[in-house]
C-alpha positions as CSV (number, residue, x, y, z in Angstrom):
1,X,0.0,0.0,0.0
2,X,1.6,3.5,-0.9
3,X,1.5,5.9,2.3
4,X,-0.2,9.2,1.9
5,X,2.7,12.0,1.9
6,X,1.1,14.5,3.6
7,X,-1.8,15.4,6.3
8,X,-5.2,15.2,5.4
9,X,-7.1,17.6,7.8
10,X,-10.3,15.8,8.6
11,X,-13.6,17.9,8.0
12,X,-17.2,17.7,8.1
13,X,-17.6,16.3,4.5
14,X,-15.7,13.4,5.2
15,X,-16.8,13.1,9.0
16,X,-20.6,12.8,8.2
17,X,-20.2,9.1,6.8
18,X,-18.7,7.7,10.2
19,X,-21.7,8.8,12.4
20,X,-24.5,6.0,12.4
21,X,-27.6,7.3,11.9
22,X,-30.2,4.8,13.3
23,X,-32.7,2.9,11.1
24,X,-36.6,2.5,12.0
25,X,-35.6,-1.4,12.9
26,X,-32.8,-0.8,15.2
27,X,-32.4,-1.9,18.7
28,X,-30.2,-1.1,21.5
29,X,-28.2,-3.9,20.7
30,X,-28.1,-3.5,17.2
31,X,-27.1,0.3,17.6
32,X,-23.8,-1.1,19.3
33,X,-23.3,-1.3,23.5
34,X,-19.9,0.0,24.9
35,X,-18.0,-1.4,27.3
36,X,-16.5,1.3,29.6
37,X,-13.8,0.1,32.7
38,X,-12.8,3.5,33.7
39,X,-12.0,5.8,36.6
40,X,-10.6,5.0,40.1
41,X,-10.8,6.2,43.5
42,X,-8.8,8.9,43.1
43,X,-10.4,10.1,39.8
44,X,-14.4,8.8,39.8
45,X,-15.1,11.8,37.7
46,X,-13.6,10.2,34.1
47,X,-15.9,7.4,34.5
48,X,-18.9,9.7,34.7
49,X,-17.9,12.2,31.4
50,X,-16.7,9.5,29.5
51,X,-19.7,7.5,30.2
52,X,-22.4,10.6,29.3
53,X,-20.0,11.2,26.5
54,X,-20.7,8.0,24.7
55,X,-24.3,7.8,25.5
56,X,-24.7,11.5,24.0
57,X,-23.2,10.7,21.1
58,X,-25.5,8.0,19.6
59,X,-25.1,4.3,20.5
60,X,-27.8,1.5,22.2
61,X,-26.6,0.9,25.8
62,X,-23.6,1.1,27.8
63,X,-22.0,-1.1,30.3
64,X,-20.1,0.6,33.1
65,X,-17.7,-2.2,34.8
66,X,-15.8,0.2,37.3
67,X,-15.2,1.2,40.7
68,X,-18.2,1.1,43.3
69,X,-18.1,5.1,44.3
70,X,-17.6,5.7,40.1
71,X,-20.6,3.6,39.1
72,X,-22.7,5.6,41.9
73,X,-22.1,8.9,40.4
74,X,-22.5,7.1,36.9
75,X,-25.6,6.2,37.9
76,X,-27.0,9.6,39.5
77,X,-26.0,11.1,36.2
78,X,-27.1,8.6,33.9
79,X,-30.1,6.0,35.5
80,X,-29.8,4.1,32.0
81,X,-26.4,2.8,32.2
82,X,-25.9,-1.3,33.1
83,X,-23.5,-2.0,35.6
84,X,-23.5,-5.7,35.2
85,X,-21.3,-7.6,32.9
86,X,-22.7,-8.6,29.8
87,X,-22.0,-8.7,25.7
88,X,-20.4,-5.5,24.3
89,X,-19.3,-5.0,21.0
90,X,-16.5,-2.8,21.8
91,X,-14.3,-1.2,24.9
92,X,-13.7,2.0,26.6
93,X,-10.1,1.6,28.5
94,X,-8.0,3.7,31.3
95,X,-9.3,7.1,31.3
96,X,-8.9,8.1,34.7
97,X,-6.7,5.5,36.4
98,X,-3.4,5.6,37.1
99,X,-0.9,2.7,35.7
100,X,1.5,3.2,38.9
101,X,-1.1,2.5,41.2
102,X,-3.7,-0.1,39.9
103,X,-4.5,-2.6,41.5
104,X,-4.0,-6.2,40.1
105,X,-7.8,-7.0,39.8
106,X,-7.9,-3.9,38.0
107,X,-4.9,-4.8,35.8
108,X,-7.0,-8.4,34.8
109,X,-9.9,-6.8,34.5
110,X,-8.4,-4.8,31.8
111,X,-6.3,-7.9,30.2
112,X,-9.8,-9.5,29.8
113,X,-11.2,-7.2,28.3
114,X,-8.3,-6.9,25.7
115,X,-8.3,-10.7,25.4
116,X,-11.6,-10.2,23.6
117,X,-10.5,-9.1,20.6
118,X,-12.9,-6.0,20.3
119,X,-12.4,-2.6,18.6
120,X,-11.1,-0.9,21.8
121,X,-9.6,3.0,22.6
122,X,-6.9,2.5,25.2
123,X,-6.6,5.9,27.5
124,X,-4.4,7.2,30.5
125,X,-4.0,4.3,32.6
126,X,-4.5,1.9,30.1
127,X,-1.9,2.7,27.6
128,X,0.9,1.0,29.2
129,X,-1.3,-2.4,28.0
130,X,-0.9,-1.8,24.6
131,X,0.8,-4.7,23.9
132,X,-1.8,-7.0,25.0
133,X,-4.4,-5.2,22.5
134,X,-5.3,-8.1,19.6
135,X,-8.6,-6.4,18.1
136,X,-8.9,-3.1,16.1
137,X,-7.2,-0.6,18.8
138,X,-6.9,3.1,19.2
139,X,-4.5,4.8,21.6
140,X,-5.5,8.3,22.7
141,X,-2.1,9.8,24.5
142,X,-0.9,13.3,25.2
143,X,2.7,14.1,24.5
144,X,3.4,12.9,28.1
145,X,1.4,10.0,28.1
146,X,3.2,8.9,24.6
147,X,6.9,9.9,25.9
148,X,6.2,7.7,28.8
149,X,5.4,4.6,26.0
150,X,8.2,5.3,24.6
151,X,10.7,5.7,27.7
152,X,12.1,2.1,27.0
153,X,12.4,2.1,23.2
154,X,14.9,2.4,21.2
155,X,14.3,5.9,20.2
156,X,12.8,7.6,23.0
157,X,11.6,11.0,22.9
158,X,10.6,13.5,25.6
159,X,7.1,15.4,26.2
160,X,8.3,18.4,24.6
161,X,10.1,16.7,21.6
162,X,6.8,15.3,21.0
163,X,4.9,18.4,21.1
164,X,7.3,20.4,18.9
165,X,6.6,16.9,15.9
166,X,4.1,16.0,16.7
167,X,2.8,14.0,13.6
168,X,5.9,12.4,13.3
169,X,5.3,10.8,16.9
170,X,2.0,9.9,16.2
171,X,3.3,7.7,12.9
172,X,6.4,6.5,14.8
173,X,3.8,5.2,18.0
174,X,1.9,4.0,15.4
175,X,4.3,2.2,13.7
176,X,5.7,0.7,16.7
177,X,2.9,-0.1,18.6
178,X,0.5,-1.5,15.4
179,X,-1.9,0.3,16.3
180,X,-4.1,3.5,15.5
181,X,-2.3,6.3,17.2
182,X,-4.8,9.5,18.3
183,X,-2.6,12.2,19.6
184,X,-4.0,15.0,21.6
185,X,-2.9,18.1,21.2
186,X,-3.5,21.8,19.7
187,X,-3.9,20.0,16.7
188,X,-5.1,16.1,16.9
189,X,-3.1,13.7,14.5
190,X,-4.4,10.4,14.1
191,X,-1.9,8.3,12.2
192,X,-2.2,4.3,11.4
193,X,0.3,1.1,10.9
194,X,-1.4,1.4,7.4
195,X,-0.4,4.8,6.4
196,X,-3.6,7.0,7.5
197,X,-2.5,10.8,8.4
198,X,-5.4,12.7,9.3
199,X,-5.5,16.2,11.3
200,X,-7.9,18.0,13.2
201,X,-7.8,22.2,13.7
202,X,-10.6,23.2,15.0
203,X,-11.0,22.7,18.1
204,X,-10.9,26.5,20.4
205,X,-8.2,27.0,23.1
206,X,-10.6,26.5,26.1
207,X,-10.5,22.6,25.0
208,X,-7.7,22.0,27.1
209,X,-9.1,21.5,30.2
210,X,-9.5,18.9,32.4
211,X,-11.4,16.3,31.3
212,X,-11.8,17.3,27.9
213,X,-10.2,13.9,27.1
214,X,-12.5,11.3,29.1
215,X,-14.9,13.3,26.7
216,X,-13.3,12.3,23.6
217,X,-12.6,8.4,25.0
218,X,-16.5,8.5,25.2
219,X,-17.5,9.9,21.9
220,X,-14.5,7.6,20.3
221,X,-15.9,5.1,21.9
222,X,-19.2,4.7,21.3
223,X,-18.4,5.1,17.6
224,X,-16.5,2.1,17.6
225,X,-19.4,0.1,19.1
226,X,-21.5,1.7,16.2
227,X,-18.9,0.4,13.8
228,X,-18.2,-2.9,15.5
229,X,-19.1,-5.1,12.3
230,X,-17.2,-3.0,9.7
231,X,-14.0,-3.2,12.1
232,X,-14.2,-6.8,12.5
233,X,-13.0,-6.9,8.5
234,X,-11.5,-3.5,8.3
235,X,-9.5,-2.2,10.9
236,X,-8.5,0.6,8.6
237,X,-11.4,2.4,9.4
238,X,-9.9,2.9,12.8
239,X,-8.5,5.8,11.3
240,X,-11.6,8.0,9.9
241,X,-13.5,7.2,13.0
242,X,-10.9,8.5,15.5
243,X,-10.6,11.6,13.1
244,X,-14.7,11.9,13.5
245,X,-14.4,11.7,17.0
246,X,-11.7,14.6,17.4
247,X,-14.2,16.3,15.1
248,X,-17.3,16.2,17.0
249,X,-15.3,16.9,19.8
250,X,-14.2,19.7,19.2
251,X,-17.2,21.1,17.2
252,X,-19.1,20.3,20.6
253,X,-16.5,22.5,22.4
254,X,-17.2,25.4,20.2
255,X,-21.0,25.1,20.2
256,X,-20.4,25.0,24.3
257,X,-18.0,27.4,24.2
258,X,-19.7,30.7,22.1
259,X,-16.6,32.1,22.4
260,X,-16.7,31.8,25.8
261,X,-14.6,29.2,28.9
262,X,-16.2,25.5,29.2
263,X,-16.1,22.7,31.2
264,X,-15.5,19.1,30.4
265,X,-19.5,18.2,31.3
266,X,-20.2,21.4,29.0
267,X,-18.6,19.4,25.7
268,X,-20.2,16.3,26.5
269,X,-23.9,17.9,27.1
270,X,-23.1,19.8,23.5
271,X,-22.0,16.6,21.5
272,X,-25.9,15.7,20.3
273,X,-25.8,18.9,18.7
274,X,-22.4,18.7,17.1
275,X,-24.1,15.1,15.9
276,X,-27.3,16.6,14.4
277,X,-25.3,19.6,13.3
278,X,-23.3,16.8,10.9
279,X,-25.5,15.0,10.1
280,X,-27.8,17.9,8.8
281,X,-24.2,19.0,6.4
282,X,-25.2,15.4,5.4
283,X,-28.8,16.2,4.2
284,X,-27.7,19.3,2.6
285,X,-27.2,19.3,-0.5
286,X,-26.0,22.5,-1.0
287,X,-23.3,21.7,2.0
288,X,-22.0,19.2,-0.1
């Protein structure tokens, strides 16, 4: 396969065809169920925007699997979750526990779900797993999180370092690590083992705040569960749907935002109208 030479920056017109729309004969189950086994003691609150994330963005059920004090607030701000095991077409990892301080029934719990073989986004806590990942995987690092991947390779590189490249960190990881790399940052580069190199600009400066990226594990997420059939064949289309969820992401910041400061729980409640705002480019001609 010849690699692409340059950066494709992902917009709306290509976006559009990675959000399911549901049909009049869907189901919960057949408009995908996540798997989420986030947050910790220390840091319940990624378990509950990650969770409200995914549901806001357009998929059939979700499973929360998580700590007992993180599936209570789950629960008070989403009744509809399932906290009991149970099938799921794809995973939400990490976001919000820390690798240095897991606990081993956390760690298996993790490795399990792995083991599955589902389209999964590895976050935070997570990431250091990477190699036990054998389904269609996306990684979601800052340039921390990825310069502490990389901290035993061959060619390390530090936070900064990665910042100042950052696509050619993203296609490194990805190379590396064989899997879909998503890295955060002013501008989000998703790269792929396969060649994919796709940016994402528009995003406003009060993005980066906390929590802004247990947000985007949840809307990448539950697109992945949405698109659990196609990625059982083609894992390339890892790449477009990671790019689609940076996108929505960010155009949910901006429609929170007005031009004014957000919080994380302010993107998630705005991603249904970054959704319908998408899909109604999709239905307009003339925004073709």
């Amino acid at each position: 396969m010849v690699k692409p030479r340059g950066w494709l920056e992902w917009e709306a017109e290509q976006a559009r065809d990675w959000v399911y729309r549901p049909q009049a004969g869907d189901d919960k189950y057949s408009r995908g169920v996540l798997g989420v086994r986030t947050g910790s003691k220390d840091y319940p609150g990624a378990a509950v925007l990650g969770v409200d994330a995914a549901v806001r963005t357009g998929l059939g059920m979700v499973r929360y699997l998580g700590p007992r004090r993180a599936a209570t607030l789950v629960l008070q701000r989403r009744p509809e979750i399932v906290t009991v095991p149970g099938r799921v077409q794809a995973w939400l990892l990490g976001s919000g526990i820390n690798a240095s301080t897991r606990t081993d029934a956390v760690t298996t719990a993790l490795t399990e779900a792995l083991a599955e073989g589902l389209p999964t986004v590895l976050d935070a806590g997570a990431l250091d797993l990477v190699s036990r990942a054998i389904g269609p995987t996306v990684i979601t690092p800052h340039a921390g999180e990825l310069a502490a991947m990389l901290a035993h390779e061959a060619k390390p590189g530090s936070a900064s370092q990665i910042a100042a490249n950052p696509g050619e960190w993203a296609i490194r990881a990805a190379r590396l690590f064989d899997v879909t790399v998503l890295l955060k940052g002013a501008v989000t580069h998703v790269a792929s083992p396969s060649g994919a190199r796709l940016t994402v600009s528009t995003g406003p400066a009060w993005l980066a705040t906390a929590g802004s990226g247990d947000v985007l594990g949840g809307i990448l997420g539950a697109l992945l569960a949405t698109h659990s059939d196609q990625l059982e064949t083609d894992a390339a289309s890892l790449a477009p749907l990671a790019a689609t969820a940076a996108l929505l992401h960010a155009e949910a910041a901006m429609l929170a935002s007005a031009g004014g400061p957000i919080a994380a729980l302010d993107i998630a409640d705005a991603v249904p109208r970054a959704v319908a705002a998408l899909l109604d480019h999709w239905a307009d001609p003339g925004a073709r």
